[in-house]
GUMAR-750036 format. One record per residue: residue in one letter; x, y, z of N, C-alpha, C, O, CB in turn. Coordinates in nm, 4 decimals, decimal comma. Glycine has a CB too. Layout:
{A; {X; Y; Z}; {X; Y; Z}; {X; Y; Z}; {X; Y; Z}; {X; Y; Z}};
...
% end
This chain:
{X; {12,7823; -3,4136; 1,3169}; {12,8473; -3,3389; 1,4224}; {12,8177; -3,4078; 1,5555}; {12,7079; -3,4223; 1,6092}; {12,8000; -3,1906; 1,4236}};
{X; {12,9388; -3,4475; 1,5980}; {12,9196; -3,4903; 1,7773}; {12,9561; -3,4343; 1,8499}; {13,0642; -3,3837; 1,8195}; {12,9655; -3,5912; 1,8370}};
{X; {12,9075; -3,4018; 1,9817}; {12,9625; -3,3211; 2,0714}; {12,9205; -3,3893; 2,2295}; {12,8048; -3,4251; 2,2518}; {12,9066; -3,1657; 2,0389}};
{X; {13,0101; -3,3992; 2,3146}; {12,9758; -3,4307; 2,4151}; {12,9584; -3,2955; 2,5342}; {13,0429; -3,2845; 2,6229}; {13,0668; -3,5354; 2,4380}};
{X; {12,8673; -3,2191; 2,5266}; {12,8408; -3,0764; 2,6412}; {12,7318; -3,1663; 2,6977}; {12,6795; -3,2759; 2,6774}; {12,7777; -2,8826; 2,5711}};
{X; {12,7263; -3,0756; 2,7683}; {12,6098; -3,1174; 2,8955}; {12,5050; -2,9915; 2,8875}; {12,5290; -2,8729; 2,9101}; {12,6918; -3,1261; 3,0831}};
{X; {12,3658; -3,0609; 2,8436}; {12,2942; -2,9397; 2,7975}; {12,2493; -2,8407; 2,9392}; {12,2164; -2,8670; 3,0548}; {12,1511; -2,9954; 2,7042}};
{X; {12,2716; -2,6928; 2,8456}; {12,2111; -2,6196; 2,9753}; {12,0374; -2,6240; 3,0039}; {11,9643; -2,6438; 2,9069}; {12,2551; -2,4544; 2,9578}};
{X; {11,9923; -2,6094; 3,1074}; {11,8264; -2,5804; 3,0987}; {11,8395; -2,4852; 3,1632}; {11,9088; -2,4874; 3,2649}; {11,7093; -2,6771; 3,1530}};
{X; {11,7658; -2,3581; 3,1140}; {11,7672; -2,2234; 3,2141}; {11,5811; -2,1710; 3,2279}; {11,4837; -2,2356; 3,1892}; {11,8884; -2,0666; 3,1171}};
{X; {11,5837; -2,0243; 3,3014}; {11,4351; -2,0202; 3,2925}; {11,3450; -2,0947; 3,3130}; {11,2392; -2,0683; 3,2561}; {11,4027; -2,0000; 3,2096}};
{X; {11,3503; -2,1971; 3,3877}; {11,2339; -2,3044; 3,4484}; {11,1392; -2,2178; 3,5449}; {11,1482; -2,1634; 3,6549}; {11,3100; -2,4442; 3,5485}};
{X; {11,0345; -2,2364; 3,4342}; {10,8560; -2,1791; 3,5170}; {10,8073; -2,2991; 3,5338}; {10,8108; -2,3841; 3,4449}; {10,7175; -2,0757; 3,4137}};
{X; {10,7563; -2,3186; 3,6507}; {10,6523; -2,4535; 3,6907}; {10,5118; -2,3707; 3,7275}; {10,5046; -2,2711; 3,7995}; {10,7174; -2,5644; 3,8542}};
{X; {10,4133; -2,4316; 3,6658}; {10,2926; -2,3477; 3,7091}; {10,1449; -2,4748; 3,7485}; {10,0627; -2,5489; 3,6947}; {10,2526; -2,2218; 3,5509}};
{X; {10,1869; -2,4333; 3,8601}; {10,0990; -2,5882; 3,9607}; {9,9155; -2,5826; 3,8795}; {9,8668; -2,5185; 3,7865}; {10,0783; -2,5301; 4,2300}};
{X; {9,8897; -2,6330; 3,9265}; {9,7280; -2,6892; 3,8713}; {9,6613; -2,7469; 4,0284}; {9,7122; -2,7680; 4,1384}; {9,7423; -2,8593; 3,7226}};
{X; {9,5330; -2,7578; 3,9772}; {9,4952; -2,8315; 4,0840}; {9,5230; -2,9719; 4,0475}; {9,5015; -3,0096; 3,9323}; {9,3557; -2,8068; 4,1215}};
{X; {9,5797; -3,0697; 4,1579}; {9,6451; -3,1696; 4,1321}; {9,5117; -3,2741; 4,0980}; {9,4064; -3,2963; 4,1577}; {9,7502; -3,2030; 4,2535}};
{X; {9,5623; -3,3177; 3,9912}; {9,3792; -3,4521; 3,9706}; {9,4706; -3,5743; 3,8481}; {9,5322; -3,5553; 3,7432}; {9,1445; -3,3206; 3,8229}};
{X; {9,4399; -3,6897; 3,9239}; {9,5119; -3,7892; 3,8629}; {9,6732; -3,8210; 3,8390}; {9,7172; -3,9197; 3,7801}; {9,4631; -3,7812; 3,7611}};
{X; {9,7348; -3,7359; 3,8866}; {9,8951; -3,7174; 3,9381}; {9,9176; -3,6245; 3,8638}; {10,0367; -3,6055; 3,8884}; {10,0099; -3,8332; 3,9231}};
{X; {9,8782; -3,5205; 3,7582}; {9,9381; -3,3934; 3,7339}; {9,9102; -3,3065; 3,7698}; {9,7949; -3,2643; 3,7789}; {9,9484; -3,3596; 3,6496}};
{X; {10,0592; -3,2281; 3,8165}; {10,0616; -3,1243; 3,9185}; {10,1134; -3,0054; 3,8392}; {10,1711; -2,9098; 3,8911}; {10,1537; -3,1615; 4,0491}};
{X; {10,0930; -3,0161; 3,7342}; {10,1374; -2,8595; 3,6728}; {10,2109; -2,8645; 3,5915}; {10,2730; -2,9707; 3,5962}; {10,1988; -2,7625; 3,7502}};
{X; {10,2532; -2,7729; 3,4770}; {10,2904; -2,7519; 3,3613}; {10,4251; -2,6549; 3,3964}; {10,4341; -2,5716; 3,4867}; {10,1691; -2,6940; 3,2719}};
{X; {10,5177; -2,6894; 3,3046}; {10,6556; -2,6477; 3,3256}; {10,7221; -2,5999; 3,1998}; {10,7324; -2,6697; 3,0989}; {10,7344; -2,7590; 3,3833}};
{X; {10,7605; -2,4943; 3,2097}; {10,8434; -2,4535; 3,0530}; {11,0126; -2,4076; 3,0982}; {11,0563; -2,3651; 3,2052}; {10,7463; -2,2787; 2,9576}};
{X; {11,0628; -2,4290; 3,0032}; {11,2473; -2,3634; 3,0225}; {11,3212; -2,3342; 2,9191}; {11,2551; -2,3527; 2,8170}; {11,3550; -2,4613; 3,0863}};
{X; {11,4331; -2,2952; 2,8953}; {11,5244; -2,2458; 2,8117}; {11,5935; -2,3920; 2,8356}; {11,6061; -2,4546; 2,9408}; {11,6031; -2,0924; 2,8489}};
{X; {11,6495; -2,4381; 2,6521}; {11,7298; -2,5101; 2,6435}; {11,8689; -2,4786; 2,5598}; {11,8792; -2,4468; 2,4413}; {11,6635; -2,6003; 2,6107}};
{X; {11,9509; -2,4934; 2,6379}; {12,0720; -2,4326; 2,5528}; {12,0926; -2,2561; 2,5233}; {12,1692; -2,1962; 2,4478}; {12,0527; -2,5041; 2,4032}};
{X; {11,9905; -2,2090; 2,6167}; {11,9967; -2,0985; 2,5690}; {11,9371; -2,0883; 2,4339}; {11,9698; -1,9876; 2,3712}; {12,1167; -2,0627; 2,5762}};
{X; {11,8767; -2,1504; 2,3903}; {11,8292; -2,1235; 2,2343}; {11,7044; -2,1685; 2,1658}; {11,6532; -2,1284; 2,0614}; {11,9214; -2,1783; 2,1506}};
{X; {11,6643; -2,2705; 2,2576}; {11,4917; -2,3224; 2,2419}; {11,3875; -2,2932; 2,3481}; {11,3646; -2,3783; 2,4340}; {11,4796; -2,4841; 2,2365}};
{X; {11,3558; -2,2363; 2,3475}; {11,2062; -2,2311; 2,4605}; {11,1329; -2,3688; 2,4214}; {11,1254; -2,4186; 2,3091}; {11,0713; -2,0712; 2,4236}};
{X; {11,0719; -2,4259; 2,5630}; {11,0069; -2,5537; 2,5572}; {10,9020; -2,5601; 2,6396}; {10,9241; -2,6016; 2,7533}; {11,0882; -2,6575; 2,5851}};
{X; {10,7808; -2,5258; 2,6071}; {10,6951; -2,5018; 2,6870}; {10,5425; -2,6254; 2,7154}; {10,5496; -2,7100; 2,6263}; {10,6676; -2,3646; 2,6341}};
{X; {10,4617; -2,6437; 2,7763}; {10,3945; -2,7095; 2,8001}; {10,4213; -2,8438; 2,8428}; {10,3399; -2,9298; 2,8089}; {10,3394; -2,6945; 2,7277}};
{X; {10,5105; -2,8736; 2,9039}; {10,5394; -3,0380; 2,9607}; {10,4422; -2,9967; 3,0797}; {10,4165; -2,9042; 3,1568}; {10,7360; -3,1016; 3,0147}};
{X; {10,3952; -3,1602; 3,0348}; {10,3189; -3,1948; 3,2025}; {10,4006; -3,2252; 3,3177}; {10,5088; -3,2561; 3,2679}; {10,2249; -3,3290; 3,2055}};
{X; {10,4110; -3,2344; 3,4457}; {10,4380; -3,2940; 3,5305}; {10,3680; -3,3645; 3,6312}; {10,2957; -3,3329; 3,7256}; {10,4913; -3,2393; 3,5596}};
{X; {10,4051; -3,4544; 3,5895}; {10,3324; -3,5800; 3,6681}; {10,4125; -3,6425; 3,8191}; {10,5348; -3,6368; 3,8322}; {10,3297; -3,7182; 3,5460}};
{X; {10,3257; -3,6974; 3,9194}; {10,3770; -3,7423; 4,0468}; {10,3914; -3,8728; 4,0006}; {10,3312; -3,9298; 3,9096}; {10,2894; -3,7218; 4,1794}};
{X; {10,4828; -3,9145; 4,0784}; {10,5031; -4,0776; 4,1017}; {10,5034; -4,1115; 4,2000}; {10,5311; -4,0360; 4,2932}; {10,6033; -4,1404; 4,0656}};
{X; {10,4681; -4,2560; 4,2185}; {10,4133; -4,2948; 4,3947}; {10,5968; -4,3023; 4,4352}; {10,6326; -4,2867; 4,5519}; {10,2843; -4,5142; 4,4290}};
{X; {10,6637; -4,3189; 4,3616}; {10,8225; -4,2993; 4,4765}; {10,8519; -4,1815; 4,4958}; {10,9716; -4,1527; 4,4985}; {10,9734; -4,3538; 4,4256}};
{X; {10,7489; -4,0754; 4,5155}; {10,7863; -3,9685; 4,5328}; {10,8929; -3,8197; 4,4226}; {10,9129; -3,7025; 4,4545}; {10,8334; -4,0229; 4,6362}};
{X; {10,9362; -3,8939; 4,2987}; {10,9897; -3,8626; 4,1881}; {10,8597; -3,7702; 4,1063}; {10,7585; -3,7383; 4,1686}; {11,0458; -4,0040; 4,1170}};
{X; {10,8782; -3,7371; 3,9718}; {10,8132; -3,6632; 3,8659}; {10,8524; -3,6813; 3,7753}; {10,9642; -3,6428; 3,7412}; {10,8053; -3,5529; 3,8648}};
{X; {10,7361; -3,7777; 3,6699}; {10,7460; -3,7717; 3,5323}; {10,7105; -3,6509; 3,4199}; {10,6221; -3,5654; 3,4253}; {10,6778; -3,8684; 3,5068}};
{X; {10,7831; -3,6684; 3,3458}; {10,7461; -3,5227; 3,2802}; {10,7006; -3,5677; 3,1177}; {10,7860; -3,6185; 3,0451}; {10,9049; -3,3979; 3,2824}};
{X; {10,6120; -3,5533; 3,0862}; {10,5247; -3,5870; 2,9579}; {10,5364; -3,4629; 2,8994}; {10,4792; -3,3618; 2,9404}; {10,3644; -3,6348; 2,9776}};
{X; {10,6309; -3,4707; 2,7764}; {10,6212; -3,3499; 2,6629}; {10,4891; -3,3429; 2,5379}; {10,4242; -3,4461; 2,5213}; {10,7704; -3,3653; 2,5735}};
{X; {10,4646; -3,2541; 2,4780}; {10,3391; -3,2495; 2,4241}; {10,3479; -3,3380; 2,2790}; {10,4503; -3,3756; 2,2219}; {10,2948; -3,0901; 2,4075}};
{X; {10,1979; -3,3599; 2,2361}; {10,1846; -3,4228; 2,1353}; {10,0700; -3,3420; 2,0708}; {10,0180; -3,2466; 2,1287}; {10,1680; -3,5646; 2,1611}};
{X; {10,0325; -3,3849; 1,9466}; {9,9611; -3,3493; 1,8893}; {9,9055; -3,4561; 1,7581}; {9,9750; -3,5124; 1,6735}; {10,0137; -3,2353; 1,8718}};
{X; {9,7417; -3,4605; 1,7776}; {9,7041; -3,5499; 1,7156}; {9,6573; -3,5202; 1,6221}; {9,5819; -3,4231; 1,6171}; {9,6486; -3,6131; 1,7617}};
{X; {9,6929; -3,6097; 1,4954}; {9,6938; -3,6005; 1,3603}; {9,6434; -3,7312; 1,2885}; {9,7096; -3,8343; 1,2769}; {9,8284; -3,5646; 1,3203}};
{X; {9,5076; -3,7089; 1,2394}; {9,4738; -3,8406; 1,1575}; {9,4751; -3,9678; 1,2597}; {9,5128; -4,0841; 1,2449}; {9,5931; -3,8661; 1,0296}};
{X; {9,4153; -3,8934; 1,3748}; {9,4105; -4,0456; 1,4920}; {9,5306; -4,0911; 1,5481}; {9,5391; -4,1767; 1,6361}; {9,3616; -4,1911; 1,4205}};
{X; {9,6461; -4,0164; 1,4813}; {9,7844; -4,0539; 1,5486}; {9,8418; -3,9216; 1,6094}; {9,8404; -3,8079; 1,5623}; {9,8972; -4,1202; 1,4348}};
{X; {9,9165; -3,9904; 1,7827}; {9,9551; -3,8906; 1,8151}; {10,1212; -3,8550; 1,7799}; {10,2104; -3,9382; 1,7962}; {9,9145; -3,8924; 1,9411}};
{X; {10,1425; -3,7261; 1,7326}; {10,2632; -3,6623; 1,6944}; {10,3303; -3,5961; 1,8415}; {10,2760; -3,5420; 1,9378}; {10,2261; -3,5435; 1,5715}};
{X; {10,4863; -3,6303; 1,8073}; {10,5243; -3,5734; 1,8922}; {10,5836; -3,4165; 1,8786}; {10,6921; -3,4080; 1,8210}; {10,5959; -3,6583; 1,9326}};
{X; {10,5439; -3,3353; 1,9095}; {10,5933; -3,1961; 1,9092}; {10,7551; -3,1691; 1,9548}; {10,7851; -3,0575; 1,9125}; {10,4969; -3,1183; 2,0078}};
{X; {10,8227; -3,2057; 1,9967}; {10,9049; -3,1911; 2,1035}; {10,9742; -3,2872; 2,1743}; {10,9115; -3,2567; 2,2757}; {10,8482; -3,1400; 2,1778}};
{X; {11,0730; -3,4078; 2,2271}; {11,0854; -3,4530; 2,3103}; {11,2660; -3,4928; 2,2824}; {11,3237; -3,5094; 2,1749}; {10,9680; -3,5468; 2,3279}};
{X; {11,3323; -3,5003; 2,4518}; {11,4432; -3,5304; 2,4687}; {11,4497; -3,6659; 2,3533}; {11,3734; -3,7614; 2,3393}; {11,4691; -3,5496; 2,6272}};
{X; {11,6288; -3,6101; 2,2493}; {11,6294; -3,7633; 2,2202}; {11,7246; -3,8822; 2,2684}; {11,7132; -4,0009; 2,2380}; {11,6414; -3,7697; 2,0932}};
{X; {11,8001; -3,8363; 2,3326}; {11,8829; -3,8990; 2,4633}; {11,8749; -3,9313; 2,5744}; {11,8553; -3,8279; 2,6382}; {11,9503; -3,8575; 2,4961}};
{X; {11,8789; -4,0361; 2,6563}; {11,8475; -4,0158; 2,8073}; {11,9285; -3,9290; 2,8832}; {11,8892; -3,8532; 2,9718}; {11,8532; -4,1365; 2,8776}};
{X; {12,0664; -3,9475; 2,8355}; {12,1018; -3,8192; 2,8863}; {12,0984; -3,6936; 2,9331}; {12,1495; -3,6344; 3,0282}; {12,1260; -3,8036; 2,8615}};
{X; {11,9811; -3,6496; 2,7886}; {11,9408; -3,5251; 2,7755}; {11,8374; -3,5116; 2,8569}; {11,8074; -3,4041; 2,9087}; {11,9136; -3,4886; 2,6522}};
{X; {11,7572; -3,6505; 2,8795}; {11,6275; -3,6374; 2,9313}; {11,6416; -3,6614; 3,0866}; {11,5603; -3,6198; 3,1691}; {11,5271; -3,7385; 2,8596}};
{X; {11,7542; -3,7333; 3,1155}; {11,7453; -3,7122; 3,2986}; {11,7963; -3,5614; 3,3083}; {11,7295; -3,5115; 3,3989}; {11,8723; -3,8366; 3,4115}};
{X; {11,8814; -3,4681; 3,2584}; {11,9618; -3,3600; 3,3212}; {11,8265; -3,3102; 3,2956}; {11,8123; -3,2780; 3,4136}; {12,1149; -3,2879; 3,2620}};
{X; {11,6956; -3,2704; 3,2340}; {11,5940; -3,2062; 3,2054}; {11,5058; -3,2136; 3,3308}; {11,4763; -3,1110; 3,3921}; {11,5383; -3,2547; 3,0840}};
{X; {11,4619; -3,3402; 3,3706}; {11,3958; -3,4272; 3,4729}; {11,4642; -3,3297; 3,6088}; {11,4043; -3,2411; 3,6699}; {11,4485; -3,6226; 3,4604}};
{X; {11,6118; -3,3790; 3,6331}; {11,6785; -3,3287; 3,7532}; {11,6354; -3,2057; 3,7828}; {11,5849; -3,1792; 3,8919}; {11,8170; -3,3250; 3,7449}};
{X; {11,6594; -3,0785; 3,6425}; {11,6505; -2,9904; 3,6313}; {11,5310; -2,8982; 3,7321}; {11,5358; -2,8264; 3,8320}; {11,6521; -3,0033; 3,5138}};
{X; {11,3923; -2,9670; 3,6076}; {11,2862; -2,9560; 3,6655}; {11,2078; -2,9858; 3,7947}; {11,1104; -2,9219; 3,8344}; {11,2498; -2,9870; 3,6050}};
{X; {11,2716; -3,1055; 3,8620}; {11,2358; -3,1576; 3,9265}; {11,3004; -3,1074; 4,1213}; {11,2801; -3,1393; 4,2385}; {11,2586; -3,2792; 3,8487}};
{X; {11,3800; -3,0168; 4,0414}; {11,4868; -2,9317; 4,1775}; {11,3543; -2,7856; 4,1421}; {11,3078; -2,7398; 4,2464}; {11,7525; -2,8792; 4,1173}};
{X; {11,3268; -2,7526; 4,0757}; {11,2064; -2,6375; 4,0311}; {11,0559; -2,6685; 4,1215}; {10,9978; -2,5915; 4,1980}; {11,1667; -2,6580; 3,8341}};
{X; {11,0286; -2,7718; 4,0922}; {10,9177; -2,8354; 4,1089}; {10,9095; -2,8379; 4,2585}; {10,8138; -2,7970; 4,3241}; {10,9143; -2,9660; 4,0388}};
{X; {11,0084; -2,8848; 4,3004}; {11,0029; -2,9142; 4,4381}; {11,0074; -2,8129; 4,5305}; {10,9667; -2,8064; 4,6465}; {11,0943; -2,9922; 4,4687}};
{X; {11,0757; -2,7190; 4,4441}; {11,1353; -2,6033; 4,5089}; {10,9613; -2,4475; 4,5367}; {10,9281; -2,3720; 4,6281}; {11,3032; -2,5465; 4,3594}};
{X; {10,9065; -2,4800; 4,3918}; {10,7375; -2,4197; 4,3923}; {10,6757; -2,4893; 4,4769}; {10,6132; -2,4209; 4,5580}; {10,6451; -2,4311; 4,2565}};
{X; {10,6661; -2,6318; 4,4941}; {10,5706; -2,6884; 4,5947}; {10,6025; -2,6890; 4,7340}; {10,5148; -2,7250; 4,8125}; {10,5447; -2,8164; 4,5658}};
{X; {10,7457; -2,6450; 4,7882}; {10,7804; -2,6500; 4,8999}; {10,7567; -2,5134; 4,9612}; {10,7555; -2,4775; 5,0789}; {10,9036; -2,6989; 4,9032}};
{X; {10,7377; -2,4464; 4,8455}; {10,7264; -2,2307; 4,9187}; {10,5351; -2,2434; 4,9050}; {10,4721; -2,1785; 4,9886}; {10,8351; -2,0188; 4,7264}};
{X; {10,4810; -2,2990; 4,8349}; {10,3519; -2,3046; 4,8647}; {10,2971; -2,3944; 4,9581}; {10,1762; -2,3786; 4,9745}; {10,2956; -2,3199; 4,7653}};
{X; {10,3535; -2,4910; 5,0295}; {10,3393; -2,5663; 5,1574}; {10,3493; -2,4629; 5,2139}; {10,2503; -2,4249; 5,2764}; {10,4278; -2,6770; 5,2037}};
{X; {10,4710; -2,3787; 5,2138}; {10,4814; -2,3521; 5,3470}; {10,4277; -2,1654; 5,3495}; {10,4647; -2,0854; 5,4354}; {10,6609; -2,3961; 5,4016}};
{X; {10,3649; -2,1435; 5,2699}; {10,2729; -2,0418; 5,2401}; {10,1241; -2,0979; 5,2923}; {10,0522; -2,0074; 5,3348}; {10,2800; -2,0076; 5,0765}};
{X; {10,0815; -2,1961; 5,2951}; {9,9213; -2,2542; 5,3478}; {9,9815; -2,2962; 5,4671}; {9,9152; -2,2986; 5,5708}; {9,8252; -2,3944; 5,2537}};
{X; {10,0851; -2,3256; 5,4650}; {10,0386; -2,3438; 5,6841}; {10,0771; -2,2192; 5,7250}; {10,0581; -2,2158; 5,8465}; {10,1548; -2,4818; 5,8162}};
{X; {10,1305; -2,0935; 5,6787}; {10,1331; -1,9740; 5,7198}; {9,9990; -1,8851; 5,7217}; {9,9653; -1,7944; 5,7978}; {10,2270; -1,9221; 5,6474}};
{X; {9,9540; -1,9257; 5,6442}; {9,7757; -1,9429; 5,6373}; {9,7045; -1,9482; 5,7378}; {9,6569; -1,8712; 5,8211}; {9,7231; -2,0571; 5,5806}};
{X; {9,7065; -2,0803; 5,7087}; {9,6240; -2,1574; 5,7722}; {9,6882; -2,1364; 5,9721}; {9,6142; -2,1791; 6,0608}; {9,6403; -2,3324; 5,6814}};
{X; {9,7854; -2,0884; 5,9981}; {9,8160; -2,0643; 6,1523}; {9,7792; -1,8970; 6,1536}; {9,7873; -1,8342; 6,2592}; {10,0035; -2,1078; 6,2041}};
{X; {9,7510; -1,8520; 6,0661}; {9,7204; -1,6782; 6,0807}; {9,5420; -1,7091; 6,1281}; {9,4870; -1,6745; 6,2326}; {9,7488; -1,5560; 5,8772}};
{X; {9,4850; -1,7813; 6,0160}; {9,3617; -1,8159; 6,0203}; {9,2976; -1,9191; 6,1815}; {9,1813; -1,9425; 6,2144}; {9,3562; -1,8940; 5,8743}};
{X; {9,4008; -1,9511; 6,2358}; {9,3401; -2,0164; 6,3428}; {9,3663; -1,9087; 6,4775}; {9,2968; -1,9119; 6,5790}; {9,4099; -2,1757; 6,3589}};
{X; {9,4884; -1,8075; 6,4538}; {9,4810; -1,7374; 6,5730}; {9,3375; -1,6049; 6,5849}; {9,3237; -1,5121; 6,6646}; {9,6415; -1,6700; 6,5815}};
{X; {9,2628; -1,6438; 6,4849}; {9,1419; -1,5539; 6,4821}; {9,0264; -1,5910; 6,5829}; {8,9240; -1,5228; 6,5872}; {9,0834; -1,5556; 6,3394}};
% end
C-alpha cells in the first residue's frame, strides 16, 4: 500500500529539563491520530535548530530501536512540528523569568 498524505502530528507536550550537554527536554505527540510517541529527546544544535533522538533500548549489548521516523519526509514534518512546540515552551518560559526576575528587583 502507497500513499502519499502528509502525516498529521497532534498533542505535542515538550517537557523542559534542566538543560546539561544540549538536552533540553523530552517531547511526546499524536501521530496520525493513532500512535502516541512518547519519550524523544530534544537536543540543541549550535545553529540554533533541535535534534530529536527517539528511544532505544538495549538488548544483549545492542541498542534496539523502539520507535523511529522511516522517511525523511516523515522525519522533517515531525522535527518542524516539534520544533514550532519547543520554541514556543521555551519562549513563554523566557519570558516568565524576566517577569520574575523584574518583580524580584523592584523589591
Amino acid at each position: 500500500m502507497t500513499y502519499n498524505q502528509r502525516t498529521t502530528i497532534s498533542e505535542i507536550q515538550f517537557y523542559p529539563v534542566k538543560p546539561k550537554d544540549g538536552l533540553l527536554g523530552f517531547v511526546s505527540f499524536v501521530l496520525d491520530g493513532k500512535f502516541w510517541m512518547g519519550s524523544v529527546a530534544v537536543f540543541s544544535r549550535p545553529d540554533g535548530r533541535y535534534r530529536l533522538v527517539y528511544p532505544t533500548r538495549k538488548v544483549g549489548g545492542q541498542n534496539i530501536n523502539i520507535f523511529h521516523p522511516i522517511t525523511h519526509e516523515a522525519g522533517q514534518q515531525i522535527e518542524e512540528a516539534v520544533s514550532e512546540k519547543v520554541a514556543e515552551v521555551l519562549s513563554e518560559n523566557y519570558e516568565s523569568d524576566e517577569t520574575t526576575q523584574n518583580t524580584w528587583q523592584e523589591f
